[in-house]
N, CA, C and O atoms as CSV, one atom per row, in Angstrom:
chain,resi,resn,atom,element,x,y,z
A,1,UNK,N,N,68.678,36.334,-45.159
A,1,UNK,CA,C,67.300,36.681,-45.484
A,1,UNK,C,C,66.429,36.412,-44.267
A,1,UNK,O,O,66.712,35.301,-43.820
A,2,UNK,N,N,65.489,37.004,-43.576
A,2,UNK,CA,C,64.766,36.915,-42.215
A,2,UNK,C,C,63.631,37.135,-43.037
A,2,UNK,O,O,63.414,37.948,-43.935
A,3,UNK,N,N,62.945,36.212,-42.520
A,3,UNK,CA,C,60.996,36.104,-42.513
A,3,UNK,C,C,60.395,36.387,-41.534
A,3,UNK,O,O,60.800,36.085,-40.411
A,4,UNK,N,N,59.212,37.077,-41.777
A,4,UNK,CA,C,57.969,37.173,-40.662
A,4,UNK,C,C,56.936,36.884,-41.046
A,4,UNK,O,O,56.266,37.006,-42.072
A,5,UNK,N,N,56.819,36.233,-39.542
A,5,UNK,CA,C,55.044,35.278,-39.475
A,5,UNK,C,C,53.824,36.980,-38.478
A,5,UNK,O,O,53.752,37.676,-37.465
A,6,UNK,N,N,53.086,36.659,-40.035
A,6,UNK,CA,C,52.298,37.930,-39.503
A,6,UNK,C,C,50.880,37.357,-39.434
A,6,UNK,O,O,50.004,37.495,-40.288
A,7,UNK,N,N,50.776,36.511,-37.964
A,7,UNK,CA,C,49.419,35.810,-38.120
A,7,UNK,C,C,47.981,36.542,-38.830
A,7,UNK,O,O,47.054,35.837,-39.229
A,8,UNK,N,N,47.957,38.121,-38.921
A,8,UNK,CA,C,46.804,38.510,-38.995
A,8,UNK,C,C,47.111,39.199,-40.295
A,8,UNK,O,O,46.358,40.130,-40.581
A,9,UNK,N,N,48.309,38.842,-41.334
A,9,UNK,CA,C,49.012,39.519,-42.371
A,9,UNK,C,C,47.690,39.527,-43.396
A,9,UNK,O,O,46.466,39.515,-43.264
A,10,UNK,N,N,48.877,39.560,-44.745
A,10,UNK,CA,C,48.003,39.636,-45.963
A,10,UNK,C,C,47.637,38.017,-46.460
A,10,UNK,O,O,48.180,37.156,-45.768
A,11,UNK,N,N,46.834,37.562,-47.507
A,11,UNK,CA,C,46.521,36.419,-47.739
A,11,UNK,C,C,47.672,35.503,-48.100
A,11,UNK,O,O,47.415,34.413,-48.610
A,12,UNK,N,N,48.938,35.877,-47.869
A,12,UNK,CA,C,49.912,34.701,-48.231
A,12,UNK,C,C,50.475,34.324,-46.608
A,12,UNK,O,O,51.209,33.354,-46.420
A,13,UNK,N,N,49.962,35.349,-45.339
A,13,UNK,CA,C,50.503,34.746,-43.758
A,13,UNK,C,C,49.482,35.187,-43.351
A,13,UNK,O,O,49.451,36.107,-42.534
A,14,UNK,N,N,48.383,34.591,-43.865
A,14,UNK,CA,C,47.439,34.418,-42.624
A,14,UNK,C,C,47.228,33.975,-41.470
A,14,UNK,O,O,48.281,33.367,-41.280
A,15,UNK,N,N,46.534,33.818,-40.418
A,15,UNK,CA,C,46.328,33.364,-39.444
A,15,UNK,C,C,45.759,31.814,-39.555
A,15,UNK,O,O,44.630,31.565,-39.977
A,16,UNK,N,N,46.804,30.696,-39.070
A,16,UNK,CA,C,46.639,29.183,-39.605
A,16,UNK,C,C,44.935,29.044,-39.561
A,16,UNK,O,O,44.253,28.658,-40.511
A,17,UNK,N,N,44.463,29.419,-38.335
A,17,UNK,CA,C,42.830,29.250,-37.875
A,17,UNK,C,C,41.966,30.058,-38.419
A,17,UNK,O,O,40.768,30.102,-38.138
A,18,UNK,N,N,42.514,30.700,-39.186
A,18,UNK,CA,C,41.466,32.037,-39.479
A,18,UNK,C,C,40.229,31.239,-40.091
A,18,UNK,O,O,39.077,31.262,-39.657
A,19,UNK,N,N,40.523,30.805,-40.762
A,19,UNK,CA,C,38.984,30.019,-41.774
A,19,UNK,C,C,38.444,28.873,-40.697
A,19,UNK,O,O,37.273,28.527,-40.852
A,20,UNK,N,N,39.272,28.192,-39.511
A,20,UNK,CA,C,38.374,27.451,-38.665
A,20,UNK,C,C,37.376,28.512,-38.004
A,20,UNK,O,O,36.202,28.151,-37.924
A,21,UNK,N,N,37.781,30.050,-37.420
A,21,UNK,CA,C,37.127,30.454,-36.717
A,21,UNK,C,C,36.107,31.196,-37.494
A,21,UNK,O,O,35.109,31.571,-36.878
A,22,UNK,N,N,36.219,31.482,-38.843
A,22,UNK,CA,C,34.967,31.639,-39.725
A,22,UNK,C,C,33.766,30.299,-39.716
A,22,UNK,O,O,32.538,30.339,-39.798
A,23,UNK,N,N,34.370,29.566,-39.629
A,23,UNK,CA,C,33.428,28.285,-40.094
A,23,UNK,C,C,32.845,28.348,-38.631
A,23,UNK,O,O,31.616,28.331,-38.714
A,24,UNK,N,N,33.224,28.406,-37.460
A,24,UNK,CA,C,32.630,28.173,-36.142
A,24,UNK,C,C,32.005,29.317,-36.180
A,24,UNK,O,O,30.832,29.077,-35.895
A,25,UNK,N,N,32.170,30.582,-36.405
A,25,UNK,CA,C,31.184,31.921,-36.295
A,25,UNK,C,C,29.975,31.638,-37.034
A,25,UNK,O,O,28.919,31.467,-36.425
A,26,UNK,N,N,30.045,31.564,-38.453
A,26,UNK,CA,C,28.954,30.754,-39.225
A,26,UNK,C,C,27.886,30.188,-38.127
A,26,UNK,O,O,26.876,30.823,-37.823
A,27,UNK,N,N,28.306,28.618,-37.433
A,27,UNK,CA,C,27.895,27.955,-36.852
A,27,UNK,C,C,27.130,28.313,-35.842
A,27,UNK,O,O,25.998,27.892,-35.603
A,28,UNK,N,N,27.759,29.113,-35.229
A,28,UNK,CA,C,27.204,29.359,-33.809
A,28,UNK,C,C,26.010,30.756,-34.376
A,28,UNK,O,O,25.006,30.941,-33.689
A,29,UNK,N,N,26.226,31.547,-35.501
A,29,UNK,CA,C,25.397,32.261,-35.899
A,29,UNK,C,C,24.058,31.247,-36.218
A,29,UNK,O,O,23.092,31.083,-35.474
A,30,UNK,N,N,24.249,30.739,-37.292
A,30,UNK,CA,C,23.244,30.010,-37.272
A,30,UNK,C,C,22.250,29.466,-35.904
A,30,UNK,O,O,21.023,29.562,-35.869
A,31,UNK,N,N,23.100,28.895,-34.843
A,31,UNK,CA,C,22.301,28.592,-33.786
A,31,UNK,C,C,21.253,29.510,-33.209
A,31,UNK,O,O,20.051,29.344,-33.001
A,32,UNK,N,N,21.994,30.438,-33.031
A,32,UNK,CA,C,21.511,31.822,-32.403
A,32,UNK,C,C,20.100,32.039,-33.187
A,32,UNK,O,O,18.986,31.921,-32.675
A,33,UNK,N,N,20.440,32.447,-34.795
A,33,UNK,CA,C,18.832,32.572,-35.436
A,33,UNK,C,C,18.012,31.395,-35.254
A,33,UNK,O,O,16.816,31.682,-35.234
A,34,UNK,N,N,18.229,30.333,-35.134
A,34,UNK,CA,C,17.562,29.431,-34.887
A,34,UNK,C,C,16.299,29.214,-33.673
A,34,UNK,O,O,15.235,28.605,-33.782
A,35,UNK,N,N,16.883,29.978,-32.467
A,35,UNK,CA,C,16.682,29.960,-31.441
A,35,UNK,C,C,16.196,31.160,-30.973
A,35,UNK,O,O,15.266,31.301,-30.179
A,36,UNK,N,N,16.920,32.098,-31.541
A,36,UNK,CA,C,16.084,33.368,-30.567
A,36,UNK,C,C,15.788,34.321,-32.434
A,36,UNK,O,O,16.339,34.059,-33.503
A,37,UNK,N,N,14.731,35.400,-32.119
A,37,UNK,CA,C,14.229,36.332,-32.576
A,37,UNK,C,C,15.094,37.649,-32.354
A,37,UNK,O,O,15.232,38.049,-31.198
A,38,UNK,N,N,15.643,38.299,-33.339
A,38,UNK,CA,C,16.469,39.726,-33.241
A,38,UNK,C,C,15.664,40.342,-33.681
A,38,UNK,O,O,15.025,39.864,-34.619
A,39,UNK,N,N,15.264,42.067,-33.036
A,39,UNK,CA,C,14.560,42.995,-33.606
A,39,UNK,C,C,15.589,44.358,-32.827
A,39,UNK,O,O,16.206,44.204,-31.774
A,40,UNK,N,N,15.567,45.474,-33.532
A,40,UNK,CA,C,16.259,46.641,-33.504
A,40,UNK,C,C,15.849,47.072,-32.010
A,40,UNK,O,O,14.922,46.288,-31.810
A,41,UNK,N,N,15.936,47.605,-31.195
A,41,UNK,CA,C,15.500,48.940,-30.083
A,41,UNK,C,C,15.309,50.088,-31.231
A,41,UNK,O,O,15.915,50.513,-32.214
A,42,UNK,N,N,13.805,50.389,-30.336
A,42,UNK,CA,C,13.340,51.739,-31.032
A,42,UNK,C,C,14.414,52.909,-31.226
A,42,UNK,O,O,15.424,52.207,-31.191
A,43,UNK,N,N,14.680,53.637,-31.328
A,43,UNK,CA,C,15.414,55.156,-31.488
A,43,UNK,C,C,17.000,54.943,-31.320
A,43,UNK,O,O,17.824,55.719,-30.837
A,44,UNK,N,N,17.204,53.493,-31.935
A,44,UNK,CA,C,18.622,53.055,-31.694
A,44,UNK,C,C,19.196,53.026,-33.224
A,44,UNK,O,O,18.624,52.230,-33.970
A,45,UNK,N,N,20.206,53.763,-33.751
A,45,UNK,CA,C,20.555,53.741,-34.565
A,45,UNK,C,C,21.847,53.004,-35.154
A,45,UNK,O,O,22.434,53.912,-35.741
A,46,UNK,N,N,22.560,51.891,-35.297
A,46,UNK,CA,C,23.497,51.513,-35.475
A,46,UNK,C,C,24.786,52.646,-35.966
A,46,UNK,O,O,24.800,53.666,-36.655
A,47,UNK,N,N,25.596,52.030,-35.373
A,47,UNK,CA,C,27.122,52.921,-35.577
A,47,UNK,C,C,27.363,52.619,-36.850
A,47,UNK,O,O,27.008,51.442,-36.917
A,48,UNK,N,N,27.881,53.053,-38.287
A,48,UNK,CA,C,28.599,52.593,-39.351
A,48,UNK,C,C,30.086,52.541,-39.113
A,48,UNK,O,O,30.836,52.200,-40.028
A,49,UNK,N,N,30.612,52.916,-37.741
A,49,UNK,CA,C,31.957,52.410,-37.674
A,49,UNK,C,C,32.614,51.254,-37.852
A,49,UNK,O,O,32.214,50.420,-37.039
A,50,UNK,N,N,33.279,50.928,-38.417
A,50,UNK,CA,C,33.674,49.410,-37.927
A,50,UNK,C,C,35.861,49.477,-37.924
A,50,UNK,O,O,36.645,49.638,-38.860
A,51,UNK,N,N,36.021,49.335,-36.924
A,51,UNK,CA,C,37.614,49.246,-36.632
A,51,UNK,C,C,38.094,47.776,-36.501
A,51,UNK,O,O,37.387,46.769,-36.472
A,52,UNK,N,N,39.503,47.869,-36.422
A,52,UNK,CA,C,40.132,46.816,-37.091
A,52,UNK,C,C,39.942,45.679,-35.854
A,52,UNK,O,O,39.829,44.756,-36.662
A,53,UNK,N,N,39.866,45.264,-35.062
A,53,UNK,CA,C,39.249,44.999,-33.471
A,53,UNK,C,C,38.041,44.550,-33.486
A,53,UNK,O,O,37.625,43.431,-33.187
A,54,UNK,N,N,37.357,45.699,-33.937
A,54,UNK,CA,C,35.951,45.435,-32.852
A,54,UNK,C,C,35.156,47.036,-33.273
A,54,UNK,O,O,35.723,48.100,-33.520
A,55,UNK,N,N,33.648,46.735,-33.244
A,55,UNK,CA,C,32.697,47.714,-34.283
A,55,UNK,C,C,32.981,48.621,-33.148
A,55,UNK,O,O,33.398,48.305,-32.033
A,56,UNK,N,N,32.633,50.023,-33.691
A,56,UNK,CA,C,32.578,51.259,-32.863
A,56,UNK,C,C,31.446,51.379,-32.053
A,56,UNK,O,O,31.860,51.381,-30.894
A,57,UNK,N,N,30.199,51.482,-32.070
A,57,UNK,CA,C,28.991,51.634,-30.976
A,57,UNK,C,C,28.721,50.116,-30.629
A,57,UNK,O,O,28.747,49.543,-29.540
A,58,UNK,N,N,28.516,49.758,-31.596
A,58,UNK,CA,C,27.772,48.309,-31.282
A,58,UNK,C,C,26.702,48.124,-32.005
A,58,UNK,O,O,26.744,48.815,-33.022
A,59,UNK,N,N,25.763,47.488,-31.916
A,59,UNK,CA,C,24.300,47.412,-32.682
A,59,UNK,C,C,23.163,46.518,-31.410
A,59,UNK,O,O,23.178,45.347,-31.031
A,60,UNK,N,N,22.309,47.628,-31.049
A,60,UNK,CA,C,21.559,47.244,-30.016
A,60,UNK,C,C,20.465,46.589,-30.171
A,60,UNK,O,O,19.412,46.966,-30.685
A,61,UNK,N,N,20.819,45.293,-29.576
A,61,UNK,CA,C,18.859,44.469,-30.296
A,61,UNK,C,C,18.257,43.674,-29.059
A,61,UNK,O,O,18.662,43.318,-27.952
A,62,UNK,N,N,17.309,43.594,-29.660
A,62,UNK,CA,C,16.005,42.992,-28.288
A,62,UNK,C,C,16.055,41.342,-28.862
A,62,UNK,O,O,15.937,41.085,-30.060
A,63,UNK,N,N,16.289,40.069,-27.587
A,63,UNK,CA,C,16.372,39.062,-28.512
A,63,UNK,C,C,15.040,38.588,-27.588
A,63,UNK,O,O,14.694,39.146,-26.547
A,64,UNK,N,N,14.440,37.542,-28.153
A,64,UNK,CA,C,13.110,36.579,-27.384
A,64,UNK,C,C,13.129,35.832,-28.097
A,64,UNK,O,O,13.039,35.945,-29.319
A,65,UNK,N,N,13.267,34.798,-27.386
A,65,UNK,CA,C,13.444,33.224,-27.550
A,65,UNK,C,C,11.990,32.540,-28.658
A,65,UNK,O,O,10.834,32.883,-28.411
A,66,UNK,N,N,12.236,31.832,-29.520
A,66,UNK,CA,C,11.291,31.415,-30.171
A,66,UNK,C,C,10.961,30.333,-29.410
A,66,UNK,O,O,10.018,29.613,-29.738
């Protein structure tokens, strides 16, 4: 019988860190609003792509420091 470790599998072989690096994204999100102001660019429309990686356009914003 052979097993595979599929770090990025389904919820029974997940990735051991996956929920540390949620809890640190959280974190460091939080900092960020804390600290700076996000507002859209005018005539910038966000992509609704999102791939398994990494979003398709991006989402373009103006930040200034509170």
């Amino acid at each position: 019988h052979t097993c595979f470790y599929l770090p990025l599998g389904d919820r029974r072989r997940m990735c051991i860190g996956a929920n540390f690096a949620i809890q640190e994204a959280v974190i460091i999100l939080a900092m960020l609003l804390k600290t700076f102001q996000f507002s859209p660019v005018k005539g910038q429309q966000p992509a609704g792509e999102i791939k398994l990686t990494k979003t398709g356009g991006g989402v373009r914003l103006i930040t200034e420091h509170i």
